[in-house]
C-alpha positions as CSV (number, residue, x, y, z in Angstrom):
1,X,0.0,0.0,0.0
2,X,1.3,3.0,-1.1
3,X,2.0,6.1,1.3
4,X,-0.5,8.3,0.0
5,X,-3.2,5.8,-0.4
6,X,-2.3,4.5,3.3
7,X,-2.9,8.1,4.3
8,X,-6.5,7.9,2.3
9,X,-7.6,5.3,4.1
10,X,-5.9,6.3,8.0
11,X,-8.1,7.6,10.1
12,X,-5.8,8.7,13.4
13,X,-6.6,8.8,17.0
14,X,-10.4,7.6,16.9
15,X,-12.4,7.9,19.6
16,X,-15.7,6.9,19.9
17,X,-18.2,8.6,21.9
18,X,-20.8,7.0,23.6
19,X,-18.7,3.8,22.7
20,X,-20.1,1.5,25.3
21,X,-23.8,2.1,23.9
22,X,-25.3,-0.2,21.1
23,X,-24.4,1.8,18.1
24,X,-21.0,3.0,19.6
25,X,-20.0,-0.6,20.2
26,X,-20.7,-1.6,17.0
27,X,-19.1,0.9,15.9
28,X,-15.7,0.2,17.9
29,X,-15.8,-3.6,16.4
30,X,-16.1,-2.5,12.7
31,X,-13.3,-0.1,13.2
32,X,-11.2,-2.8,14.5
33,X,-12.0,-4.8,12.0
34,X,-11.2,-2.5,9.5
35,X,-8.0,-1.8,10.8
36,X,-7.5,-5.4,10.8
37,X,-8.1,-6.2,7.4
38,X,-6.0,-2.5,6.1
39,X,-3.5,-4.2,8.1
40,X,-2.9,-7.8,5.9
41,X,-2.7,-5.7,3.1
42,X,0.2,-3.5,4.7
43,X,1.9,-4.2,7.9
44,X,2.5,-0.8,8.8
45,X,-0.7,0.7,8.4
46,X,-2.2,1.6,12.3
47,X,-4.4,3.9,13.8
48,X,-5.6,4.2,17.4
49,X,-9.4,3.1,18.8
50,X,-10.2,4.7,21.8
51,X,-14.1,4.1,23.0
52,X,-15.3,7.0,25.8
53,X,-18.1,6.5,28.2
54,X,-19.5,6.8,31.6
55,X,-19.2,3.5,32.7
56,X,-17.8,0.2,30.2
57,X,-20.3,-1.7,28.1
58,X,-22.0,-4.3,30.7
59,X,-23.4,-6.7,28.3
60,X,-21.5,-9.7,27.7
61,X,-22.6,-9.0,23.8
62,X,-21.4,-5.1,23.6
63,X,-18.0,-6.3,25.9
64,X,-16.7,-8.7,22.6
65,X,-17.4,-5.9,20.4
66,X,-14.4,-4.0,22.2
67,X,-12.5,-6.9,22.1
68,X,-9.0,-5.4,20.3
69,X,-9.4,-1.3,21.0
70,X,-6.5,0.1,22.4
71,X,-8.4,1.8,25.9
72,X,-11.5,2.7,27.1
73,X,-11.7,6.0,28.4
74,X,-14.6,6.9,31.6
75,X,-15.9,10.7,30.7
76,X,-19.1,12.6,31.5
77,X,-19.4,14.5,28.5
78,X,-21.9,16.9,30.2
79,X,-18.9,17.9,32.2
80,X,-16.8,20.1,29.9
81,X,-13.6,19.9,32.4
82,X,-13.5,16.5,31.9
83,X,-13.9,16.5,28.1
84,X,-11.4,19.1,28.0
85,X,-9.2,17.0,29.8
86,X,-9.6,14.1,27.4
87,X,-9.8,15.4,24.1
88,X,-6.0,17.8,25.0
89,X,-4.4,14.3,26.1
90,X,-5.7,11.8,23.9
91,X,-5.0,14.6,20.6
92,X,-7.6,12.4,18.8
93,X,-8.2,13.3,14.8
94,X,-11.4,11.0,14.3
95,X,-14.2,11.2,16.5
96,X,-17.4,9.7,16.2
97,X,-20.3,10.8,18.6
98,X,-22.9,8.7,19.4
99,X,-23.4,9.0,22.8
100,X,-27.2,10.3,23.1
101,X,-30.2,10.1,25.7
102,X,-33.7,8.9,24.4
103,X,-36.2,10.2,26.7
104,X,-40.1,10.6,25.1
105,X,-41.6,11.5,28.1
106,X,-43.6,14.6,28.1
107,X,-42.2,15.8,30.9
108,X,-38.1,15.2,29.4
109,X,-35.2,14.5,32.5
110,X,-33.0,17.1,32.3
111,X,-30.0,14.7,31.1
112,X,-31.4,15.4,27.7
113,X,-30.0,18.8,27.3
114,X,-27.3,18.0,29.5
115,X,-25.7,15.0,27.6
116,X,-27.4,15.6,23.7
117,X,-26.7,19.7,23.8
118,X,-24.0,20.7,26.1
119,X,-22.2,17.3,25.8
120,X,-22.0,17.6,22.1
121,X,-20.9,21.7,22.7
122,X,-17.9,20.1,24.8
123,X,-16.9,17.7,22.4
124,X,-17.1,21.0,19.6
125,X,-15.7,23.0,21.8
126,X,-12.7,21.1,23.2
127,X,-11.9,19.6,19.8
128,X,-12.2,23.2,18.2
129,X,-9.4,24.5,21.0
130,X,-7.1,21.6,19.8
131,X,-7.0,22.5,16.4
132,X,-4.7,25.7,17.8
133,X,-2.8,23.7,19.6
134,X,0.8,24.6,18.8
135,X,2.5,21.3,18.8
136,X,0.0,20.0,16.0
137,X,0.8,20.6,12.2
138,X,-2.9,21.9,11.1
139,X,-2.1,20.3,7.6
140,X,-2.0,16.5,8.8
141,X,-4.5,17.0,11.9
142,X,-7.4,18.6,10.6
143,X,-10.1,17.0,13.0
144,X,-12.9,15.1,11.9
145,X,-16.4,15.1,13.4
146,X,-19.4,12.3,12.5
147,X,-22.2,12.9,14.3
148,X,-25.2,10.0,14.8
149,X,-28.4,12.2,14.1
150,X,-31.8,10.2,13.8
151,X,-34.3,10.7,10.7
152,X,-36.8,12.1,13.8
153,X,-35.6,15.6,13.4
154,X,-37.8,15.7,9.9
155,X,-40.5,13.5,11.2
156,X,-43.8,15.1,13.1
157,X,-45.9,13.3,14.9
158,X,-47.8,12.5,11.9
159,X,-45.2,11.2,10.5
160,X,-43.4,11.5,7.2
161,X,-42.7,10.1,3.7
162,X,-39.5,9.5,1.1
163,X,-37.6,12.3,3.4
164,X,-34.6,13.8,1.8
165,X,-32.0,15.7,3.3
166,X,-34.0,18.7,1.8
167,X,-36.9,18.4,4.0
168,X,-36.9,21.0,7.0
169,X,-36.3,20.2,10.3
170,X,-39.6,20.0,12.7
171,X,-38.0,23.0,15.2
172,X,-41.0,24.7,15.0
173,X,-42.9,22.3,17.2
174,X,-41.2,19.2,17.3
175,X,-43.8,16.4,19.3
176,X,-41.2,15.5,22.1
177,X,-38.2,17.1,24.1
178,X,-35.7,14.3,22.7
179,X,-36.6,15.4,18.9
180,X,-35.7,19.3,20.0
181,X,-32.3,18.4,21.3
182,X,-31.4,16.3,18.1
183,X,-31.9,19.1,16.1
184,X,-30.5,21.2,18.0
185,X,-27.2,19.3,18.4
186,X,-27.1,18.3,15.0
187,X,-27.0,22.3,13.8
188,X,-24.3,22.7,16.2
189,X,-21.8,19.9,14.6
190,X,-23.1,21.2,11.4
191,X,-22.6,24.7,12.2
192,X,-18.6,24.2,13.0
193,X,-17.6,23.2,9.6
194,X,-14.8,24.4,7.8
195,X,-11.5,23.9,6.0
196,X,-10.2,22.9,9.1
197,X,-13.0,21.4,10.7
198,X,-14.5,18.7,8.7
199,X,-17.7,17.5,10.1
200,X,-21.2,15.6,9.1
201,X,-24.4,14.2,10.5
202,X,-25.5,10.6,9.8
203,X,-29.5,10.1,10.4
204,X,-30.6,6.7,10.8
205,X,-33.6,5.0,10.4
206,X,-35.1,3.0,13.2
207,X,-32.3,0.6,14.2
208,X,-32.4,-2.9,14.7
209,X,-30.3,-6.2,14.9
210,X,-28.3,-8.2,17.3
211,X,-29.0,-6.4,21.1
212,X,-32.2,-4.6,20.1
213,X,-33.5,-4.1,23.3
214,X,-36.7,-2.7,21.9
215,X,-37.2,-6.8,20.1
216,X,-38.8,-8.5,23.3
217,X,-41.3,-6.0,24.2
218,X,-42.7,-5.7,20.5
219,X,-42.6,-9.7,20.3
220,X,-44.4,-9.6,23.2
221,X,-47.0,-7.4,22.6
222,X,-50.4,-8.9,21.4
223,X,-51.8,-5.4,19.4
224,X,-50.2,-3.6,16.7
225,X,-50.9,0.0,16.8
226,X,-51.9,1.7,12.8
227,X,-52.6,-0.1,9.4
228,X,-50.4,-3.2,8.5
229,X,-49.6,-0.3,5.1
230,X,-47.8,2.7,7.6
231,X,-44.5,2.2,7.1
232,X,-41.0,3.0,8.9
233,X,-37.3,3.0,7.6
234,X,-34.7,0.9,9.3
235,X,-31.3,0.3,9.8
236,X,-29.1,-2.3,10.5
237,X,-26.5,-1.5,13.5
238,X,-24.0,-2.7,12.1
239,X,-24.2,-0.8,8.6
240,X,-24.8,2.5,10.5
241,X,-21.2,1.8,12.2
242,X,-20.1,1.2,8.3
243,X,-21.6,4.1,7.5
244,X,-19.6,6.2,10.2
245,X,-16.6,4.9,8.8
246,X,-17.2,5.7,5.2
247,X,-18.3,9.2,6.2
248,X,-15.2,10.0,8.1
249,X,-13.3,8.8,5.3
250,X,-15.1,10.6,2.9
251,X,-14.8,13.9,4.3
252,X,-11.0,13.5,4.5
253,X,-11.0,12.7,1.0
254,X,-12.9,15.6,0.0
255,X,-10.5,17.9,2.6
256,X,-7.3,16.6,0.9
257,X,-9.1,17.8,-3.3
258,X,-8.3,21.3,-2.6
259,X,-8.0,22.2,-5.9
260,X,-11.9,22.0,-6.3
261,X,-13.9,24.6,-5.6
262,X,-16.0,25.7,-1.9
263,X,-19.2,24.6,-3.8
264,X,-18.3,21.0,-4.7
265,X,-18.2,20.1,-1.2
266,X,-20.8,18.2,-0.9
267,X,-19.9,16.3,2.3
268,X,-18.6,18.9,4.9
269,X,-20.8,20.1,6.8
270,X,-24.1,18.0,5.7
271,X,-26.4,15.6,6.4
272,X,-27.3,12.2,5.0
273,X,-30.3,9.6,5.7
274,X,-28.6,6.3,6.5
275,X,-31.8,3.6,5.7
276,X,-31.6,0.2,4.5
277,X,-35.2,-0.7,4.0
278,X,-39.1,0.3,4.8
279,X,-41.4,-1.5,6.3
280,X,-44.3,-1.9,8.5
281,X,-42.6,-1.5,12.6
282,X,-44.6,-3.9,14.3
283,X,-44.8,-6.7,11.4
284,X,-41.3,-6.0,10.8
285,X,-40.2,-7.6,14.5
286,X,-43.0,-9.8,14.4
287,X,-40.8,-11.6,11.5
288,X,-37.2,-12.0,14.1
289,X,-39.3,-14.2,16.3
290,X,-41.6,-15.8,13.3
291,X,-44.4,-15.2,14.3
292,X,-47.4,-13.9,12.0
293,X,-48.2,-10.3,11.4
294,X,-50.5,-9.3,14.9
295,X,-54.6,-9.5,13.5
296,X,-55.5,-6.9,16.0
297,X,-55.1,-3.6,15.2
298,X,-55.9,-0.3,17.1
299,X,-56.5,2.3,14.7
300,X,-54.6,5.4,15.2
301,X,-57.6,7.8,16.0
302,X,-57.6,5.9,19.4
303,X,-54.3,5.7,20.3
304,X,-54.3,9.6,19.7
305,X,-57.2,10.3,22.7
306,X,-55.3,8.0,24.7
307,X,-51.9,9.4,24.3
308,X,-53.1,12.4,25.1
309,X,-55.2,11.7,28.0
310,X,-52.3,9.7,29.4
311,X,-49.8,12.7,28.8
312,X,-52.4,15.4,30.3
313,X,-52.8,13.2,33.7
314,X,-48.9,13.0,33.5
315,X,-48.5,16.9,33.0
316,X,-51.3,17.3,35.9
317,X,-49.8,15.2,38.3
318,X,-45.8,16.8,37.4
319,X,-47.4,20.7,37.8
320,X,-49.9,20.3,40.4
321,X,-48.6,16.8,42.6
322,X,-44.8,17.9,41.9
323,X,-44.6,14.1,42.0
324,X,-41.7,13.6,39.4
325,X,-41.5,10.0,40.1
326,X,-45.3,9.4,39.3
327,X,-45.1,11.0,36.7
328,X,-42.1,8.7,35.6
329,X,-43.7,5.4,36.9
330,X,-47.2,6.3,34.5
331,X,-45.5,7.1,31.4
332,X,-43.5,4.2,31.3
333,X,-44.6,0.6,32.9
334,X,-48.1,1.1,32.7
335,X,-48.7,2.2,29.1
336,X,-45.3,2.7,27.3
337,X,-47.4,5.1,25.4
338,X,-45.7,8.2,23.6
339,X,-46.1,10.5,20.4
340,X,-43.2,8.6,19.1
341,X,-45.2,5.2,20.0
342,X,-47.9,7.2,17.8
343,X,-45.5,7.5,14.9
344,X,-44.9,3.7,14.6
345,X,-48.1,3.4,13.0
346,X,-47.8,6.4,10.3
347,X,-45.6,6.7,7.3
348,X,-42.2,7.3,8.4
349,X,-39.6,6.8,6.0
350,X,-36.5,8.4,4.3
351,X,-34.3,7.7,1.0
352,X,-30.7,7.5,1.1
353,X,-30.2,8.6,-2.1
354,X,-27.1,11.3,-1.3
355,X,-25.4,8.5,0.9
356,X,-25.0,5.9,-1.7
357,X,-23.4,8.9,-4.1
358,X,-21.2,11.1,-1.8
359,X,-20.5,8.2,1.1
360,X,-20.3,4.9,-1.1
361,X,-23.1,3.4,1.5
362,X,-24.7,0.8,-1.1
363,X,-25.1,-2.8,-0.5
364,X,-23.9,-5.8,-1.4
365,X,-25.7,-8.4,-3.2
366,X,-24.1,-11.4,-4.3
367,X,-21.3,-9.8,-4.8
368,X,-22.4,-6.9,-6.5
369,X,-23.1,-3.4,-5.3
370,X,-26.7,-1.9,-5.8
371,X,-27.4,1.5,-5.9
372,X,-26.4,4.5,-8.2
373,X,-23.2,4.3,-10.6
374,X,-19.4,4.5,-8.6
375,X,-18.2,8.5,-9.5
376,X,-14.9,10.0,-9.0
377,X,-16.6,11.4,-6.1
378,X,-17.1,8.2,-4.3
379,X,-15.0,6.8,-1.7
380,X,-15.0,3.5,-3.5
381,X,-11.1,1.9,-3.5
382,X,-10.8,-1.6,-3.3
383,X,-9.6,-2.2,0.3
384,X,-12.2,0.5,1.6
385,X,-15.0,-1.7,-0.2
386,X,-13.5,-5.0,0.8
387,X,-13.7,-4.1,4.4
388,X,-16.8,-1.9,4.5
389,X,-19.4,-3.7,3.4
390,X,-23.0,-2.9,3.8
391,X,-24.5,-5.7,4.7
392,X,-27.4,-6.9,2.2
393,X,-31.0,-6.6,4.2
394,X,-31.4,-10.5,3.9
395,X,-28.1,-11.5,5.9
396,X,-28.9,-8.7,8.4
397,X,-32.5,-10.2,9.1
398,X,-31.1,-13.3,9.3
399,X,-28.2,-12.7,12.0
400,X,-31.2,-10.7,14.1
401,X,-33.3,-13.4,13.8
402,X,-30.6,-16.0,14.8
403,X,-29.2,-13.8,17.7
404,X,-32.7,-13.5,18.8
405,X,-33.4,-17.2,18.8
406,X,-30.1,-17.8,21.1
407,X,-32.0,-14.7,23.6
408,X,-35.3,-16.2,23.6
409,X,-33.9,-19.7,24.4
410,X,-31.4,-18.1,27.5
């Protein structure tokens, strides 16, 4: 491998934040394995992995993900002394943020702004200070910033359909706290880029596959909520994690063309849906345990009056009770009803047209790539697509469903 195509394909310190979560673990394992596999083809070629988080991943399934990263690093985001700390001493080039809190609750914890808006501020911030940092060359360390968005900061509560990165944001009235800080944090990492700030947003579909927390309690449920038609974009975890990688990489390819103009750069500083396929939410998980589509349907017109009967009793009892806790307890274990439960039985769905262009995110079937035509433009060398692969939608069904049939037995 030659120097300057080993310097295409390097990605530096990486550090992954929010590394012991679902999609940052992921993450961590595709990076070592792409490492891995750079690595047979030249000896030399290294680069750090570095996963941060509060605590390291507890599940026995997330803990081999990590297996081969270089250290794990315990950090409060929120606090931006600590990240300060972390970011001047580990010097890191790459880093991928996907650290986030989901909270739907009407009445939203206050971690949400803590960790989703400051957090990512301290992360901008303290990576922005190290670009003037006077022992780095600013030529060889410009930093790189992926961000994980969601496809929820298009989506209203009545959903939406074939979104494209040109559809507005919902900041006008978005339908839950968690929605508002997405958007929020995601102009913010947008907002920073520049020549020597490269950074992008990645929003996913609903994920799914191997540690889907979310699989058990849809199994389980004996209702689907919506017509069997409303459907929703997903993503497979571990093609989001690809997808980080072949962003990073393709906004340092775009960095290092500087003979093209400001307005063919297409990657800094944007935003691109990551989705695999679109279909029906509750059917679709139905399928991992094979079971039949549910026959019982509630349409949405009644989940509607009792969403919002449920969230006014929750509101009444937070303002007037000042009974957090009950508030907490009702939302939750009793009805596990939200706006965004709401939106699982609407049209919800994105393309991810721009992705397969400017980010080479297309899948492979039998061998083959589908999608739009390979252009200069495209990340698209030989050991980039040998390693990062986007898993087909078949083989990704079929490792959820097996890893779910190993859970269910357990």
């Amino acid at each position: 491998m030659e120097n300057h195509e080993q310097d295409s394909l390097s990605l530096g310190v990486c550090l992954v934040v929010g590394g012991s979560g679902w999609t940052g673990s992921n993450l961590v394992a595709q990076l070592i394995r792409y490492r891995d596999e750079c690595q047979s083809v030249d000896t030399s070629f290294y680069f750090d992995i570095h996963s941060l988080d509060i605590i390291p991943p507890s599940s026995p399934l997330f803990q081999r993900l990590h297996v081969g990263e270089d250290s794990f690093i315990s950090c409060d985001i929120s606090e931006a002394k600590e990240v300060r700390e972390v970011i001047s001493g580990l010097r890191p080039k790459t880093i991928f943020h996907t650290a986030s809190v989901v909270d739907l609750r009407l009445n939203a914890s206050p971690l949400l702004e803590q960790v989703n808006i400051e957090g990512t501020r301290n992360l901008l911030d303290a990576l922005g200070n190290l670009i003037h940092h006077p022992d780095l060359d600013p030529d060889s360390q410009i930093p790189c910033f992926i961000y994980t968005s969601t496809f929820d900061v298009v989506s209203s509560k009545y959903g939406i359909e074939k979104a494209t990165e040109e559809s507005p944001v919902v900041d006008n009235n978005p339908s839950n706290h968690y929605k508002r800080t997405k958007i929020l944090a995601e102009k913010a990492v947008r907002d920073c880029a520049s020549e020597s700030f490269l950074t992008c947003a990645l929003r996913s579909g609903h994920i799914y596959g191997p540690g889907d927390m979310l699989l058990p309690r849809v199994v389980a449920s004996p209702v689907a909520i919506g017509p069997s038609s409303a459907a929703m974009s997903f993503t497979f975890v571990e093609n989001l994690a690809t997808a980080h990688i072949l962003a990073a990489l393709a906004l340092y390819k775009e960095s290092k063309e500087k003979s093209k103009s400001d307005d063919t750069k297409v990657v800094n500083g944007s935003a691109f849906f990551i989705t695999d396929l679109d279909t029906n939410f509750h059917d679709f998980y139905k399928r991992f345990a094979l079971m039949d589509p549910c026959k019982f349907r509630i349409p949405i017109v009644v989940i509607s009056m009792v969403v919002y009967v449920v969230e006014l009793v929750e509101c009444l009892c937070f303002l007037c009770l000042g009974a957090w806790y009950l508030s907490h307890q009702l939302q939750h274990p009793v009805t596990g009803i939200t706006c965004a439960i709401m939106e699982s039985g609407v049209q919800c769905t994105a393309v991810s047209h721009r992705a397969q262009r400017w980010l080479a995110y297309r899948h492979e079937v039998q061998g083959h790539l589908e999608g739009v035509e390979v252009t200069d433009e495209v990340v698209g060398t030989l050991a980039e697509r040998k390693t990062l692969r986007v898993v087909a939608n078949e083989e990704a069904l079929l490792r959820t469903v097996e890893w779910w049939g190993r859970e269910s037995i357990e």
